[in-house]
N, C-alpha and C positions, 0 to 999 in steps of 0.2 A: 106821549113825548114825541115833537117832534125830532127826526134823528134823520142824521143829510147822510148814514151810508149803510149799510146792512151790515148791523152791531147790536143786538138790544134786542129788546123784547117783540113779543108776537101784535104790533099795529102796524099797518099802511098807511101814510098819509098821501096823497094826491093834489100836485098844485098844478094848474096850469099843464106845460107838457112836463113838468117835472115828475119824478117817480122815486119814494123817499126808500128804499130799502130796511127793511127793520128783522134783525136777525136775534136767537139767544145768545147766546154769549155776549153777548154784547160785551161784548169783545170791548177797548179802548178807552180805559178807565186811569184816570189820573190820582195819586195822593192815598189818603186812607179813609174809607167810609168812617170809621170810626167819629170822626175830628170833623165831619158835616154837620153843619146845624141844622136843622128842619126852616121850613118857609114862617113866617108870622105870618097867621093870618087865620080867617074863618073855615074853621071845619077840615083844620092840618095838623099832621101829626104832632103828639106830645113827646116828650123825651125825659128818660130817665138815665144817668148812669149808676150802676150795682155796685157797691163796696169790690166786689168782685171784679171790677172792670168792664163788666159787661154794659153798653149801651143799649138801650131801649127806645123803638120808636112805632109810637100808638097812637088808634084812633079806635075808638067805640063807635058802635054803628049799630044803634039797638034795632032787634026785631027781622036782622038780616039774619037768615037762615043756613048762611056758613061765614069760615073763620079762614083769611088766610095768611098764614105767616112765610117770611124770609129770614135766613138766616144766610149774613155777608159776610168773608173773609176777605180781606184786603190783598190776595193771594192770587195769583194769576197767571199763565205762559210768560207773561214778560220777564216773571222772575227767577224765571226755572234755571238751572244752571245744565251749562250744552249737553252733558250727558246724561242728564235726566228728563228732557222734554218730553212733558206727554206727563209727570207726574201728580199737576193740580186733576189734571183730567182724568185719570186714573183711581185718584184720592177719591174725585167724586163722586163716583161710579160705587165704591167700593162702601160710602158710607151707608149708597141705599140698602146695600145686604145686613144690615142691622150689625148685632154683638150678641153675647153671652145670651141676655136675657131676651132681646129683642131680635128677630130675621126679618128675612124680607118678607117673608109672609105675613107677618104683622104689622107691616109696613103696609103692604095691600088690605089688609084687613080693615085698617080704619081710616082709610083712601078710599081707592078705587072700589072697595067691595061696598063702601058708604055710600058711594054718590059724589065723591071726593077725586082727587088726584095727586101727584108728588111730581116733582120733577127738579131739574136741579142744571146747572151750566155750568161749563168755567170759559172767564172772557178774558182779555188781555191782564186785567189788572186785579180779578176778582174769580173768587168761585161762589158761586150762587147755589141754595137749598130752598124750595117751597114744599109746602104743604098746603093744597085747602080742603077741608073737612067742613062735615054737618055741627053745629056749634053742637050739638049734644056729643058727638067722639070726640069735643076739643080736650077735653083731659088728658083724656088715655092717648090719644093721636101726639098730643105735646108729649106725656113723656115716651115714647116709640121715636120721637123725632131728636128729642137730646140725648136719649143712649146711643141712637145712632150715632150722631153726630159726635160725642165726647168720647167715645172708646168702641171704634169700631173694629170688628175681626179683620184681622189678615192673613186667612186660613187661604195656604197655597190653593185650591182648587178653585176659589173664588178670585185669587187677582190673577190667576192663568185665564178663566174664563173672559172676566172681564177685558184685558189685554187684547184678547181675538174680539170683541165687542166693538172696541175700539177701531181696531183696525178695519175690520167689516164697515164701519161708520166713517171714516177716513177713504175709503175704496169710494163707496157712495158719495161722501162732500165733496173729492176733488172729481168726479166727474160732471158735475152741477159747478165748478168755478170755473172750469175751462174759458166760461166766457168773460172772466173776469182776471182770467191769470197772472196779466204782467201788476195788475195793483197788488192783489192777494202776494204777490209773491215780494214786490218791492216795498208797498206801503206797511207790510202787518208780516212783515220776516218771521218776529216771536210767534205767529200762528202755528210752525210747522213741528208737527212732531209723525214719528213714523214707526214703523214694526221694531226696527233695529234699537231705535230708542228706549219703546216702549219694553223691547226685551232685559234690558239691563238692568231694570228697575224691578229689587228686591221689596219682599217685606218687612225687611230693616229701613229701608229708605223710606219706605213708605210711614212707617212707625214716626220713624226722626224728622219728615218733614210735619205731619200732623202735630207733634209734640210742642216742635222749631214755631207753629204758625196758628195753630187751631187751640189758643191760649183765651180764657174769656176774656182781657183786655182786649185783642183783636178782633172783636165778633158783635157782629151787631145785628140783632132781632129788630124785625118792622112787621108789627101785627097788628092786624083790621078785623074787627067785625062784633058781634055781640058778646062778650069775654068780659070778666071781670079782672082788671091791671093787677089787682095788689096780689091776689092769686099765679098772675104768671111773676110778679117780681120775686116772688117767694119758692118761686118752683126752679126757677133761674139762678138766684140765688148761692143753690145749693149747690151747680155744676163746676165742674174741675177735669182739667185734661187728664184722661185719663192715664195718661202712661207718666206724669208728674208735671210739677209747675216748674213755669222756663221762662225765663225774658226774652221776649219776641225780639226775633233779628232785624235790625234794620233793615229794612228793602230799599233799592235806588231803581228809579225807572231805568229801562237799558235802549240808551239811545239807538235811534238807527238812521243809518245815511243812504241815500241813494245815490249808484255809481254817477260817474262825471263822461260827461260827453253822449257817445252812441254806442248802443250796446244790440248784440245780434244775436236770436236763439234759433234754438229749432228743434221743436218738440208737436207731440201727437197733440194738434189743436181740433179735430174733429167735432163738429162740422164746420172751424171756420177754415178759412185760409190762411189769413193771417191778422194781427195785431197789431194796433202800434200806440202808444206812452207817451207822450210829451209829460216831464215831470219836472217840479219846481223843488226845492229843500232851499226852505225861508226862515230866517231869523230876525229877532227885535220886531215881530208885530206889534201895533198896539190892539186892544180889543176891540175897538171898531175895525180894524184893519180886518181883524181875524174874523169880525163878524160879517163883513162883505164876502170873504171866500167862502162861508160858511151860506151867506143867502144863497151865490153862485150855485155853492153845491146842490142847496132845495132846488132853487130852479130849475136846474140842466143836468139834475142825477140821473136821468136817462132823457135824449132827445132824440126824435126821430128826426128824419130828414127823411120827405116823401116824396119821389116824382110816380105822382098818378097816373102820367102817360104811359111811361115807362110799366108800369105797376112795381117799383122798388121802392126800395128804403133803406137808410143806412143810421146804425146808431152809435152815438158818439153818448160822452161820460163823463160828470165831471166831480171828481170828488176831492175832499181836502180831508188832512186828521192833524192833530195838535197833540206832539209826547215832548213833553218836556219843555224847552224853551226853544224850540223848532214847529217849524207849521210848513205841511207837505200838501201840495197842490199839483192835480193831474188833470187832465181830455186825455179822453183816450177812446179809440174806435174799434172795432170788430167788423173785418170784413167776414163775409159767408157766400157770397157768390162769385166774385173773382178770382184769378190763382195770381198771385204775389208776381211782381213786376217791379224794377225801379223806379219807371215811369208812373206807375200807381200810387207807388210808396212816398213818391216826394209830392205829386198830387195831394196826399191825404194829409203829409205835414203841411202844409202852405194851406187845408183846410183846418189843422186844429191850432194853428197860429192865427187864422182869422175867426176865430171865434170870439177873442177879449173887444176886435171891433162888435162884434152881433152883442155881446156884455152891456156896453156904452147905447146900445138902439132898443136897450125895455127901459117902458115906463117902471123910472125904479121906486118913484113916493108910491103906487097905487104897489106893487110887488111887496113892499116891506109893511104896507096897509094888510095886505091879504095876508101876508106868514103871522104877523102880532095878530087880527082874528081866530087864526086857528089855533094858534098857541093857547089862547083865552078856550077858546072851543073845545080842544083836545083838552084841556086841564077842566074845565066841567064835565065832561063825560064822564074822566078819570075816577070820577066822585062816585059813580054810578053804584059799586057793588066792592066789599072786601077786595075782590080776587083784584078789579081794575086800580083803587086806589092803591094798595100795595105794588103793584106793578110800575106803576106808574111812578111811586117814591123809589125805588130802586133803580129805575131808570136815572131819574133825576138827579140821586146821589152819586150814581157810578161812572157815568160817562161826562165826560169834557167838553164832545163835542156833540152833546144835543143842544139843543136851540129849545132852551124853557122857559119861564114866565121870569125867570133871572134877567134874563136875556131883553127884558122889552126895553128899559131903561135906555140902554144903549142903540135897540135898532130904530123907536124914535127921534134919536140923534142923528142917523142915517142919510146922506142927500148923495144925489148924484155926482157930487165933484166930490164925496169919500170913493167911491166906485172908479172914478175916472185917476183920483190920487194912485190909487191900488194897482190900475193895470199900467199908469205911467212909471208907477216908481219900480216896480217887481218884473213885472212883466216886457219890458222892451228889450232888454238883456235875452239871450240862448236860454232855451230852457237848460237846468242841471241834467236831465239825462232825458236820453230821444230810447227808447225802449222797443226795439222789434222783436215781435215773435215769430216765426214763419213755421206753418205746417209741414211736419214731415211727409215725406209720398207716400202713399198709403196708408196712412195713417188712421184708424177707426178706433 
């Protein structure tokens, strides 16, 4: 899947000087998996839905030598309520420790001790559960995967552990964002959850939201590999939340805005010095519109700028994301060798306001030639093995803003005076918010 920011599944793509970022969580998910249709076409998943509510989406792959399944809730950070953030992520955590009849140990057992693996995310709009096993423990590995998943324990010593899991994981991610800060913190607000959050949150809450959301109407299986269907529809079938049946609550995405004007921090940015934001908050695109910000983004998700006399370089960033009926559009730079100045700082604006010039100077028919390639490219590869085509649909399904074989339609309609429309009509205006970060003094 091409993906223009680090949201999503474990692939790199590489365009030109662009550098596409691809994260788990994938994070940025619009709507309900459930209420996707699969693609029409040769050798794409099939779809069932269960009396039970539950959705089904499969593909048989005879003779491949593992199975691997997802399992989607349409559940996410975005939807957390403020004093509970941190509890999709918590949930998910909590499901791998199995229940009654099932632990984690059995979880490993027809995993990892197979030749297998598990693993699981929660991303902005969704939490995610895989499993892939050797097709001979797809039995026993299926049902270890929906006891978990349908009535998991919530024995105190295991979501206290968990809890510090988290946190220890939290300590580690935000020191790997630092170079990324003023978007993380302004673009994907809902990401943040913390100790204090995560301390609040019971095993009654934890109970009520599983109950509230992890309902087989809400839940959608995408399984690949040598498996016989009627067998898992039958096994499927039979499942039910375990703590009782509930009508799933309506979820609304939760908008976010970004401040107006110039805004000024001052926090431990180690190693940079300082930061700075140019950011857009746009409305009424149309999907060409949106799909130009989105090529931008492939293109210039990281650029360098090299003087080789000098031997430096400086990186600038350009990312956009799409919640709701809003489309958020950023440049942004990281200094690491200068120490913060005014005269630096307006320098660096007045370079990432001439960037929509350097926009309007790429060859943009051969640029949307090469992105429709890879898309075709990256969606054959896809095909390659269970673990990649499953991934690969879950990508597809969950996020907004990948750029997939959906997508071709529209960016062969694409010409340079869409592009030039784009920075004339949005862009000549102030940006919505100038974002400085500055390093504190000693800060490490």
């Amino acid at each position: 899947m091409i993906k223009i920011l680090h949201n999503g599944p474990r692939r790199i793509t590489t365009f030109g000087r662009g550098l596409i970022w691809i994260l788990l969580l994938v994070f940025v998910l619009l709507g309900s998996v459930v209420s996707a249709a699969p693609r029409k076409g040769k050798g794409l998943f099939e779809k069932k839905v269960l009396e039970n509510g539950i959705t089904v989406l499969y593909k048989t792959m005879k003779d491949q030598p593992k199975i691997s399944m997802y399992a989607v809730i349409p559940i996410g950070t975005n939807y957390e309520e403020p004093n509970k953030k941190g509890i999709a992520h918590l949930l998910e955590h909590l499901i791998f420790r199995g229940h009654g009849d099932y632990t984690f140990k059995d979880v490993m057992e027809v995993t990892s001790r197979q030749g297998g693996y598990f693993n699981g995310f929660t991303s902005f709009y969704t939490t995610t559960y895989n499993y892939v096993v050797p097709k001979e423990q797809f039995e026993q590995a299926f049902k270890t995967f929906n006891a978990s998943l349908w009535e998991p324990a919530f024995e105190s010593h295991n979501v206290e552990m968990e809890k510090q899991i988290i946190v220890h994981e939290l300590d580690l991610s935000y020191s790997s964002r630092y170079p990324y800060y003023p978007v993380i913190r302004y673009f994907y607000p809902e990401m943040f959850h913390s100790k204090e959050t995560l301390a609040g949150i019971s095993a009654s809450d934890l109970k009520a939201f599983h109950q509230n959301y992890y309902q087989p109407q809400n839940v959608t299986f995408i399984i690949a590999g040598d498996f016989e269907p009627q067998k898992v529809f039958d096994e499927l079938a039979k499942v039910k939340n375990g703590f009782g049946a509930k009508e799933v609550p309506k979820v609304e995405t939760k908008m976010i805005s970004l401040p107006r004007g110039e805004v000024v921090e001052t926090r431990n940015l180690y190693p940079f010095k300082y930061q700075v934001l140019m950011a857009y908050e746009l409305e009424g695109l149309t999907a060409k519109e949106r799909m130009v910000l989105k090529l931008l983004s492939f293109i210039y998700g990281m650029d360098f700028k090299v003087d080789y006399l000098k031997e430096q370089y400086k990186i600038y960033n350009v990312v956009t994301r799409t919640v709701g009926n809003k489309d958020f559009f950023g440049i942004y730079y990281l200094e690491r060798n200068n120490p913060f100045s005014p005269e630096e700082y307006a320098k660096e604006k007045q370079n990432l306001k001439d960037y929509f010039e350097e926009f309007k100077k790429i060859d943009f028919k051969r640029a949307v030639q090469n992105l429709i390639g890879l898309i075709l490219l990256e969606e054959i590869y896809s095909q390659a093995t269970p673990e990649d085509v499953v991934e690969y649909e879950v990508a597809r399904l969950t996020n907004p803003d990948n750029i997939s074989v959906e997508a071709i339609d529209i960016l062969k309609k694409l010409t340079p005076k869409d592009l030039e429309s784009v920075i004339n009509k949005y862009f000549q205006a102030e940006p919505t918010a100038w974002i400085l970060v500055k390093d504190q003094e000693g800060g490490k």
